[in-house]
N, C-alpha and C positions, 0 to 999 in steps of 0.2 A: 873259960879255958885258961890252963895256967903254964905258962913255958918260961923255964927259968926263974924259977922264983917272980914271973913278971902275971898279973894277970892280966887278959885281954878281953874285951866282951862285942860279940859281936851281934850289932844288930840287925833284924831279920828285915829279908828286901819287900817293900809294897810290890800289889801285882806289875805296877805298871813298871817297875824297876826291870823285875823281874822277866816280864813281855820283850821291854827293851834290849836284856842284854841274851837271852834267847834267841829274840829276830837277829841282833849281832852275831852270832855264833853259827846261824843257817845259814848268814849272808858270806859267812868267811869259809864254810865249806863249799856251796855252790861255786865261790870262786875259786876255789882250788881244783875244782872239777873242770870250770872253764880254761885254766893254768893249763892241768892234764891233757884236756884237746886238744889246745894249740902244739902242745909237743910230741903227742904222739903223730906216728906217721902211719901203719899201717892201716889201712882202709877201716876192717872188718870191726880193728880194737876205738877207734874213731866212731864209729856209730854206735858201738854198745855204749862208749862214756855220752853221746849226745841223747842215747836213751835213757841215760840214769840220769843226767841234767833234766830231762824233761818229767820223771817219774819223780826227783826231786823236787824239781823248783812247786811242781805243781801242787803236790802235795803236803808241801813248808805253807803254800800258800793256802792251801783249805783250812790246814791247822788254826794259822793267825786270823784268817775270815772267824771263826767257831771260837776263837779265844773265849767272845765275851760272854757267848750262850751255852760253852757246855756242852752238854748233850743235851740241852732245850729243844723244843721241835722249832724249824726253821723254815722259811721258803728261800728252795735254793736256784730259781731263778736266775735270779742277777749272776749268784756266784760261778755256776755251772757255763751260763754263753761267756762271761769272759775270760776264766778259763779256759775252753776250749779254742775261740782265739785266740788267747796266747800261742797255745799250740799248734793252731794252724800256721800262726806267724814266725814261729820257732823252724816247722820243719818244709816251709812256704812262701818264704821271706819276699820271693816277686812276685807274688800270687799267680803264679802259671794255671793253678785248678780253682773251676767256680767251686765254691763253698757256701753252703747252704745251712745253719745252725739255727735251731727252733728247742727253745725248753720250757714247756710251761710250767707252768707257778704250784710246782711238787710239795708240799709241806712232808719233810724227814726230820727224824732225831740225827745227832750232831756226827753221833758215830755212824748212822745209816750212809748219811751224807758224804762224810769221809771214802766210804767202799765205793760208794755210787760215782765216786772223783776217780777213785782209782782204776774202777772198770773203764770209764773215759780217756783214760792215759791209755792203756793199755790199747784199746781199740781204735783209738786216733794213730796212736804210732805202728800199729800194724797198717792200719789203712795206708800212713805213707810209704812203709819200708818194704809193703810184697803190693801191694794195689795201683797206688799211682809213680813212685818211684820215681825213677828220673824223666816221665814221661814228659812230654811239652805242654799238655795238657790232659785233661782229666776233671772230674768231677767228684764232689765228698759231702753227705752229705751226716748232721747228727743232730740228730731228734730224740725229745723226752717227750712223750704223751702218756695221757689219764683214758686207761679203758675201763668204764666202771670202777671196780675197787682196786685197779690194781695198774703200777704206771711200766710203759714200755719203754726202754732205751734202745734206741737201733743208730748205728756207725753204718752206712754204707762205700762201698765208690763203684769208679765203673770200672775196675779193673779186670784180669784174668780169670777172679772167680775160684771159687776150690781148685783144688787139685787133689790129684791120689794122697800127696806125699807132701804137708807141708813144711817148711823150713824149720830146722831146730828152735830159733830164737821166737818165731811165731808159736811155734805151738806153747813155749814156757808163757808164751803170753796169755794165748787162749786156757791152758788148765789155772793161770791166775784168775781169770777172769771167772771162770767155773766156781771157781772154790769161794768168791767174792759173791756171786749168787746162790750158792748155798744156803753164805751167811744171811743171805739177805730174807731168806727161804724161795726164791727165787728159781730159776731157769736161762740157760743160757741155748742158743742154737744159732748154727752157719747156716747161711743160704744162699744158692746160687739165684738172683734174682738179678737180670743185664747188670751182670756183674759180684761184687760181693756184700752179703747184707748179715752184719752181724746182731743179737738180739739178744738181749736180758730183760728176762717179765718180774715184774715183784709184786708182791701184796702191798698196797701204801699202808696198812694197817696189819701189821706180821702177828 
């Protein structure tokens, strides 16, 4: 490149440079999102940005987990309970509700992985924001199991359970969810079972 009569030459970043100033650039938007919370006041705009903290942080973090594989096939295990922890810790922080987290050893491709994270966010944060809510206690429970060829993801709690008519922000969440099992060639379904039990079935082999 040449400016001013001057030439410059720039040399190209190694991945791990690159990894580095990437994770820097996540870290300084999530914090501006945390900035945001503290100063907004109304209720309603307060819990959407503590929803997009969480639909972010979680998903900055599956990315950097996947950095090193790609879309390699993975067992996502480990990645998947601690995750979800996070976000029970996130929107849970005295643990007033038992929680119950079981994911067996799924082997997915990197981008399966990724939607399979996503549907997680999605149904963890419904679970707290229409299910257990400000209740004093409550229970939540999130399970990955292997049905023959094909693994089941289920989010439950013991909250109110459907209703006619659910809330705006739930349902943007539920047709996310839909459209994530799609991709996945998948199925998604509500049920009222003592309480509410959410379910996406997928082929482990699409």
């Amino acid at each position: 490149m040449t400016t001013n009569g001057e030439s410059h030459h720039f040399l190209p970043l190694d991945q791990d440079e690159l990894r580095h100033r990437v994770r820097g650039q996540l870290q300084n938007a999530a914090s501006l999102i945390n900035l945001q919370i503290r100063r907004t006041r109304h209720p309603e705009a307060v819990r959407a940005l503590e929803d997009l903290r969480a639909r972010f942080n979680t998903i900055t973090n599956i990315y950097v987990d996947l950095d090193e594989t790609s879309d390699a096939p993975i067992t996502i295990e480990r990645m998947l309970d601690r995750f979800a922890r996070e976000l029970v810790a996130l929107y849970d922080p005295t643990s007033r509700h038992t929680t119950m987290i079981e994911i067996a050893p799924v082997v997915l491709s990197g981008q399966r992985a990724v939607m399979l994270g996503q549907i997680m966010v999605e149904l963890i944060i419904n679970a707290y924001r229409h299910g257990l809510g400000d209740r004093a206690s409550g229970a939540l429970s999130v399970e990955l199991r292997v049905e023959r060829d094909h693994a089941v993801f289920e989010v439950a709690d013991d909250g109110p359970g459907l209703r006619d008519r659910e809330p705006e922000e739930a349902e943007f969440g539920f047709a996310l969810v839909r459209n994530l099992a799609d991709a996945l060639n998948g199925t998604f379904e509500r049920q009222h079972r003592d309480g509410f039990v959410a379910c996406v079935r997928f082929p482990l082999n699409p």
